[in-house]
N, C-alpha and C positions, 0 to 999 in steps of 0.2 A: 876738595869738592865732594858734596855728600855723596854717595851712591849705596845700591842693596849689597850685602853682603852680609854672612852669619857674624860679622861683628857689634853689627845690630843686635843681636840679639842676647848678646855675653856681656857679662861683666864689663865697666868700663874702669882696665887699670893697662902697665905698661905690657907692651908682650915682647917672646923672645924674637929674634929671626924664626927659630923651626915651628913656633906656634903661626908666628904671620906665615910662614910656606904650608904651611896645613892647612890655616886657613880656605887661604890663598884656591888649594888643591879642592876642596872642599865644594869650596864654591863653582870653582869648572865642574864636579863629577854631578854634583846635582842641578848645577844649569844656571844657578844663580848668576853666572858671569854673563852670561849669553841674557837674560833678563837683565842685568846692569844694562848692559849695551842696547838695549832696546829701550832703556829707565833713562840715557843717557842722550840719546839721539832721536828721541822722538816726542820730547819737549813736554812729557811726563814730569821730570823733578822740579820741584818745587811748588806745585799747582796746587792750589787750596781743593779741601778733602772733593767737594762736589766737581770742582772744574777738575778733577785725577778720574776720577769714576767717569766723570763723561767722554774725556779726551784716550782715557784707558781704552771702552767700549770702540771707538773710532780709529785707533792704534791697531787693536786688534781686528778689526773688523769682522765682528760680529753683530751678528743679525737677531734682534732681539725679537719677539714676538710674543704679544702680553696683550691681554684685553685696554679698547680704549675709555673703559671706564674706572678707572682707578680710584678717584677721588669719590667715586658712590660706592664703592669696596674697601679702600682704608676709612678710618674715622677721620675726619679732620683737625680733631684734637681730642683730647683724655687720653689716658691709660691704654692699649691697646697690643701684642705680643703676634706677630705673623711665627707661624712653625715652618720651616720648609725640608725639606727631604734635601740628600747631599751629594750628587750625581757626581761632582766633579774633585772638589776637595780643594777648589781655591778661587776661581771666579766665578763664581757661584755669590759670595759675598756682595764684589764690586759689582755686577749687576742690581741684584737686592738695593745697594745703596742707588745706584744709577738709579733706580725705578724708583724708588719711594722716597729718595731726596725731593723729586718733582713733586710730589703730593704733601709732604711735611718738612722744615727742618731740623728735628731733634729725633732724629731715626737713631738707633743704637743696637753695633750687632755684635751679639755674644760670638766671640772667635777665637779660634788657636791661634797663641802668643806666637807660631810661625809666622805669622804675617804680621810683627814686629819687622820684621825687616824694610817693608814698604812704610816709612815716615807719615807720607805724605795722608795716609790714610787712618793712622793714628785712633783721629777725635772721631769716625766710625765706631771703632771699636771697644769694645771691654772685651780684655784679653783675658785668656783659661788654659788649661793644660787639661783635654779631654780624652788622653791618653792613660790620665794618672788620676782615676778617683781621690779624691782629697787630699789630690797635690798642695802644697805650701801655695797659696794664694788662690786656689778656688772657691772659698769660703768668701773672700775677699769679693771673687766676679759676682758670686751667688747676692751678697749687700749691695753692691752696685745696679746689679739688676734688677732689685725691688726699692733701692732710692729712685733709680730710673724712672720705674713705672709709679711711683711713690710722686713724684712729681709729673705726671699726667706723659708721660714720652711712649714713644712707638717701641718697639723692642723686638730685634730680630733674632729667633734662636735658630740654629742647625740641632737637633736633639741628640740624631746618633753621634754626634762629638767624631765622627771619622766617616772619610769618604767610602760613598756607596761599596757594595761589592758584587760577585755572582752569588746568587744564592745556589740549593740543591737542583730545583728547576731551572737554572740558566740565565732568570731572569736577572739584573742589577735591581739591588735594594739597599735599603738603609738595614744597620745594625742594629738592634735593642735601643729602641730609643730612651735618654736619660728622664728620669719621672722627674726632673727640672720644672718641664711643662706644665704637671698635675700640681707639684708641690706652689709654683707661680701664680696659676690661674686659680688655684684655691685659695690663694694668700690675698690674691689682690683684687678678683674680681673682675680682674679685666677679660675683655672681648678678645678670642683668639681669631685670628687671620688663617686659613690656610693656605700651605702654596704650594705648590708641585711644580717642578724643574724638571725639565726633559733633559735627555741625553745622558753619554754615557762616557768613559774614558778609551784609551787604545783596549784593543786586546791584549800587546804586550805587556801593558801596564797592570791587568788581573791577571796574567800569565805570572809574571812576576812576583804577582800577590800570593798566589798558590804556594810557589816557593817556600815563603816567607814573607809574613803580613805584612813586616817592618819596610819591606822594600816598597808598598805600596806610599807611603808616609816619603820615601828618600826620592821617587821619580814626580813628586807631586809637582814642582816649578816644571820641569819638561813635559808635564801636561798640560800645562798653563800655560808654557810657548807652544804646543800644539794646538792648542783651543782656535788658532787665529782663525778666519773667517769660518766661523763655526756658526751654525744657526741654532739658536736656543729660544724654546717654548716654556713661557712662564704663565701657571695658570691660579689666580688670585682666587679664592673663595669666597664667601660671605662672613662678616664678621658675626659669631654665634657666642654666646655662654654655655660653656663647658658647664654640667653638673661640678656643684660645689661635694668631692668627697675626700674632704682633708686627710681622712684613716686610708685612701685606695688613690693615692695618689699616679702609680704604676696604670693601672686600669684608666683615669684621667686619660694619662698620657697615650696610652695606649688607643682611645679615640680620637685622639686628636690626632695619631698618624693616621688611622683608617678614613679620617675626615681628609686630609691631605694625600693618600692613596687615590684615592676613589675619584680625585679631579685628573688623573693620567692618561692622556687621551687615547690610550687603548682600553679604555676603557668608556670613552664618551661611544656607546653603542645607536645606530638610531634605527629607526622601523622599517622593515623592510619597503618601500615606496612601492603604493597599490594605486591603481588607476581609481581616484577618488568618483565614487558614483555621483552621475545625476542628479543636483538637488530639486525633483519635482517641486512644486507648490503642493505643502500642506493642503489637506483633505478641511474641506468647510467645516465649520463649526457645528456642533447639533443645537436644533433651537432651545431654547433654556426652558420655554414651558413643555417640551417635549420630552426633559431631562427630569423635570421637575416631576413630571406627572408618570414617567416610570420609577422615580425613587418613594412615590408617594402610593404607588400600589405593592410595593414588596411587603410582607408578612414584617407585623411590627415589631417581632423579634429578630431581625435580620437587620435591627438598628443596634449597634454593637454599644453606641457609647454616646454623649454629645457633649461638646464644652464650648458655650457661648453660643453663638451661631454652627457652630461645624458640627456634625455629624458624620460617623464613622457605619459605612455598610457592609455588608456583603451581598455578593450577589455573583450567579450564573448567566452566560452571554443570551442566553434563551429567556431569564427573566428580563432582561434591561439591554437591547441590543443599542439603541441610541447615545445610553451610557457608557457599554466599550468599545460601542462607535469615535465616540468620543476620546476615551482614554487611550487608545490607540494614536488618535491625532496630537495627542499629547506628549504621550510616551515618544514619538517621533520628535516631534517640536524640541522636547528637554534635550531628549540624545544625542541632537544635532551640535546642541550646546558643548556637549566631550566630544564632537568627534565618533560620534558610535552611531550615526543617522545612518539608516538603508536608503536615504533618499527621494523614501517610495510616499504618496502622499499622506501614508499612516503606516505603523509602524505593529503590527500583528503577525497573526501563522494561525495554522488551525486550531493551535494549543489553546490558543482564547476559549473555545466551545465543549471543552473539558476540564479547565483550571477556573478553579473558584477566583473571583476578584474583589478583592477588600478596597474601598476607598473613601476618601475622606469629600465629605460634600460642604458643599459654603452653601449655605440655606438663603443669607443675606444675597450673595450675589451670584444664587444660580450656577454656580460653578464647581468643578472638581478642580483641588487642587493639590488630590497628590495618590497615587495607588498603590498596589503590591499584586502580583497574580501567586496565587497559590493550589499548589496540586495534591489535594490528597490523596496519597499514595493508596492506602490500601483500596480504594473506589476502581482509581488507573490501573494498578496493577490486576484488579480484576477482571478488566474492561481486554485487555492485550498484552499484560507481560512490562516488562521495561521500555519496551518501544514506546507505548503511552507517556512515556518522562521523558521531558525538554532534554534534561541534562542525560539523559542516554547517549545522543547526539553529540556530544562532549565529552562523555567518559567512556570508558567500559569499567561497570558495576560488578564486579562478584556476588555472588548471591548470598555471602557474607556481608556484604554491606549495608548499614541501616536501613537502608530506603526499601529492603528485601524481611528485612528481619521483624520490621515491627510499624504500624501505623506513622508517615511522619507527613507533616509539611514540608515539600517541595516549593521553596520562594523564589521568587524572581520578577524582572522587567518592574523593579521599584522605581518610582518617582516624587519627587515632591517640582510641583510647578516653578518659574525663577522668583517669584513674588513672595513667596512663602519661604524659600531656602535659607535664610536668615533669621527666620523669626525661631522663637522655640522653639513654638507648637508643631512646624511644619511636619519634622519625622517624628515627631515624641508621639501626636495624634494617630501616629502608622502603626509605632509599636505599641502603644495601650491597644489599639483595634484590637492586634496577632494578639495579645494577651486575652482580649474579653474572646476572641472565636476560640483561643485551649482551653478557655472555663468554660465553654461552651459544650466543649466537644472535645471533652481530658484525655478522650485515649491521643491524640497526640502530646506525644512527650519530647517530640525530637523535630527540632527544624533543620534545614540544610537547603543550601544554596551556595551558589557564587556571589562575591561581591566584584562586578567590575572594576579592571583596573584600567582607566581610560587610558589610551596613547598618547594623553597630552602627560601623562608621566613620560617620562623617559624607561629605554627598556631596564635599564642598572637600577633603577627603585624597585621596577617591578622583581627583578632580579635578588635585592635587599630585602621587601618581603617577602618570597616566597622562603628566605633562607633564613630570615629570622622566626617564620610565624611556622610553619610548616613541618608536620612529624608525616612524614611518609607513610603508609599505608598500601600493602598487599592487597585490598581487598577493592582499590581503586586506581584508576589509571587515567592521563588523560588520551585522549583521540590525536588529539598535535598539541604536541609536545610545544614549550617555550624554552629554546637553549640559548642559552648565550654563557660565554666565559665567565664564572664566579673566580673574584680577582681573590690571589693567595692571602691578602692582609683582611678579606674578610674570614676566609678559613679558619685565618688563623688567632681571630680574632673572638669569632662562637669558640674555639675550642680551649680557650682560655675563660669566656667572661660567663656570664647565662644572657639569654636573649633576650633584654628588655625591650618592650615598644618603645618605651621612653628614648632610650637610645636610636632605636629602628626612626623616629620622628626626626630626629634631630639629624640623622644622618640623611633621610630623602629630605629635609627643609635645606639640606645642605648643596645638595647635586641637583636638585630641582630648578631649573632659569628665574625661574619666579616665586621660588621660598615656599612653596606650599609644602603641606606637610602629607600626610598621611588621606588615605580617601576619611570617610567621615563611618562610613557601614563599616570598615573594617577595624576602626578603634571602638565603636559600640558592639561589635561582635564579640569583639574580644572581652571588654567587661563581663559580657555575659558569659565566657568561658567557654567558648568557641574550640574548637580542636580545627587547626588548619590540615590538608589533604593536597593537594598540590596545585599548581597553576597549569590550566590549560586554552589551547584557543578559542574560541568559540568562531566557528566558520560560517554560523547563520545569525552572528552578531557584530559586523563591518570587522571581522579577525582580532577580535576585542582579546585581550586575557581577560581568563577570569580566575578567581581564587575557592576554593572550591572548600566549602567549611558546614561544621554542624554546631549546633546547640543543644546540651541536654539540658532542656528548660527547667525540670525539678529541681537541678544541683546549680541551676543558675546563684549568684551571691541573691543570698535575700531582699536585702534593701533597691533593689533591682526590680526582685518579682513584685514586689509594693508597690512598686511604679509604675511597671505594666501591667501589673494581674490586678491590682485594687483588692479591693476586700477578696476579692476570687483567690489572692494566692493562698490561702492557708488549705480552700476546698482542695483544690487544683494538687496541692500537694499530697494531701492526706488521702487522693486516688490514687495516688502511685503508691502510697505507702499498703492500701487496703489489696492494692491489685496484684502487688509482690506478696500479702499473707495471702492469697488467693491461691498464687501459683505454687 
């Protein structure tokens, strides 16, 4: 009669008596006998691979719990690789197969040749020895596993090749994971999966690990009969393309655990839950010839720019009160859109009647369809000190800091209407404006503002930029602070790699519900070479984050300033340069 036993996994020749009594002994100390007798009596042997994985899960009665949309999270066929983390160190697999049999048939999981011994499970597997770098047949798993995905299959890896452990912190983690991963998905192109698996083993069993590793590896089947009615959280990712970087295969891989970290649901953080204001009815519209005929008396140099129909202004709430009558009811309308509506039926403060407002006018149809308010500092700070800045309100400013030191634009409460948010021109027409008003008016050299980070992100995005983009600064601080736990595998992740956005993208498209990537201000900020300052709340912005950043527009990349500055950038520059031989 078949059954488990380490003679599965030996040489098949004759043996003595004291070899079968070792065996024999072998198999009781590690539990194996006690798994027979569960293999034996509960109508396990013999089961084809999928009806073992299923009647297994049911055997042991656990409780699985995994999103009910699988089949829109695996691919349904080609080439595809899920990475999972290794909590348990043996049914961790059989689930994996339980779950992703249902969604394909040609799953294959790369696994320790210890679970030779369970037969029935076999045609799952391509077996490894992850104990022993370039053991005699791992070259072998390594071909198998790109014939695999070579003929379009699913491919299931564990990376760290050994079950989880405690780290220095306490927490259970995986070990160094094998750049298998990088070396795979560079070769092949295919779409990685991630997965995170919850839970963890005995305490005696990392008690025992401390010891001596090796012991962690001997008690792994009496983990496995302890696992019974155990509830296990599996959380599926989105399938993404890893950067193809054949020569940093390590680094690869090494996002591909942070991708598969980051889904741990102590780590799903969500907003603190605020009694959602009021949504009044938006504030009527201002009539169009009334809009029309205040943009048609502002001074004809106060027209920054035009292309097509649209035209680019500025202008003070005392010149055009209809106009940021208007923009206010806009500014509300958009914000309602993220989640950052005050609910009030316009969206203003008194800051409107001191901050210059740049916007974009549609000539054809009467309309604004997109703004920016901007405060020049040196005017405000004349007027009262730092009180005069919005973001006072939000920070506290040293008198080291730009906005104290030297003329800058103060920007904020940006919008582009929803009609526009898609076309090019909607923000491009915003930032040519801010260019032609610093050719205008070159002593500003320095913009700075927040970009919002709506709450329809999650707080761990918000969390991933400020950790990727953000060099801290003495000379600014926020008013409320945004804490939440920065998980160890991003720690440890900057302090290995440099912090690319590229990567910072790929990681919020990741943990995002809805794939979205990055805000749109904060990867054009960044072109421009932005210095980030840290994230703070804004309390008179429905408890928004904001990210709190400058531009030195001279040292902006040139082909940029072309863009915004037009023929202006070459003047625009050669002020700073005359103004430095000055000083």
């Amino acid at each position: 009669m078949p059954q488990l036993s380490l003679n599965n996994l030996l040489p098949k020749k004759p043996r003595s008596f004291f070899s079968k009594l070792l065996i024999t002994l072998v198999d009781y100390l590690l539990g194996i006998s006690q798994l027979n007798r569960v293999y034996q009596d509960s109508g396990l042997k013999g089961l084809e691979k999928k009806a073992f994985a299923t009647h297994f899960v049911d055997v042991f009665e656990l409780t699985i719990k995994s999103q009910t949309n699988l089949p829109q999270l695996i691919p349904q066929k080609g080439a595809a690789i899920v990475v999972a983390n290794h909590p348990y160190g043996g049914i961790e697999g059989v689930i994996l197969a339980f779950l992703l049999s249902s969604v394909r048939g040609d799953v294959k999981i790369l696994a320790n040749q210890a679970l030779k011994i369970i037969p029935e499970l076999a045609d799952f597997f391509i077996f490894t020895n992850p104990l022993v770098p370039g053991a005699k047949g791992n070259a072998k798993s390594l071909r198998a596993c790109k014939d695999h995905l070579a003929q379009g299959g699913l491919l299931v890896l564990f990376p760290a090749g050994r079950v989880s452990y405690p780290g220095r912190d306490g927490q259970v983690t995986d070990h160094q994971w094998h750049r298998i991963v990088g070396a795979l998905t560079s070769f092949t192109q295919a779409p990685l999966i991630p997965c995170f698996i919850s839970g963890k083993n005995s305490d005696f069993f990392y008690f025992m690990g401390k010891i001596y590793f090796r012991f962690r590896m001997l008690l792994l089947i009496r983990e496995m009969l302890n696992s019974k009615g155990k509830t296990v959280e599996v959380t599926f990712g989105q399938a993404t393309l890893l950067p193809s970087l054949p020569e940093k295969t390590q680094m690869t891989t090494d996002i591909a655990r942070l991708l598969t970290y980051l889904h741990a649901p102590e780590y799903q953080h969500q907003w603190p839950v605020c009694k959602a204001p009021e949504m009044l009815p938006l504030a009527a519209s201002q009539l169009p010839h009334n809009i029309d005929n205040e943009i048609s008396q502002l001074p004809q140099d106060q027209c920054l720019l035009q292309y097509k129909y649209f035209k680019v202004y500025y202008a003070s709430r005392a010149q055009c009160p209809a106009v940021i009558e208007d923009i206010r009811r806009l500014r509300e309308e958009n914000f309602r859109q993220f989640d950052e509506g005050s609910g009030l039926p316009q969206d203003g403060d008194a800051f409107d009647d001191t901050y210059t407002h740049l916007f974009v006018y549609d000539t054809q149809n009467q309309a604004i369809t997109g703004a920016y308010r901007m405060g020049q500092t040196d005017n405000l700070l004349a007027q009262g000190g730092v009180s005069q800045l919005y973001l006072n309100r939000m920070f506290d400013f040293s008198a080291e800091f730009i906005n104290q030191q030297q003329p800058c634009l103060e920007m904020g409460r940006s919008f582009v209407v929803a009609s526009h948010q898609r076309s090019f021109h909607g923000l491009l027409l915003l930032f040519k404006g801010i260019g032609a008003f610093v050719c205008k008016f070159p002593q500003y050299r320095t913009l700075y503002g927040t970009v919002s980070l709506s709450k329809q992100y999650t707080p761990m995005s918000v969390r991933l930029i400020e950790q990727f983009l953000v060099t801290s600064s003495s000379d600014v601080k926020p008013k409320k602070q945004f804490d939440i736990t920065v998980p160890n595998d991003v720690k440890q992740y900057l302090a290995s790699y440099p912090a690319d956005i590229e990567i910072l993208e790929l990681l919020v498209k990741q943990i995002e519900p809805d794939g979205k990537g990055l805000p749109v201000l904060v990867k054009l900020y960044h072109q421009l070479g932005a210095k980030f300052y840290c994230v703070g709340i804004d309390p008179n912005f429905a408890e928004t984050p904001g990210l709190l950043l400058s531009v030195d527009l001279p040292h902006a990349p040139e082909r940029l300033l072309k863009l915004y500055l037009g023929q202006g950038a070459e003047g625009y520059q050669q002020h700073d340069v005359h103004t430095s031989q000055a000083q």
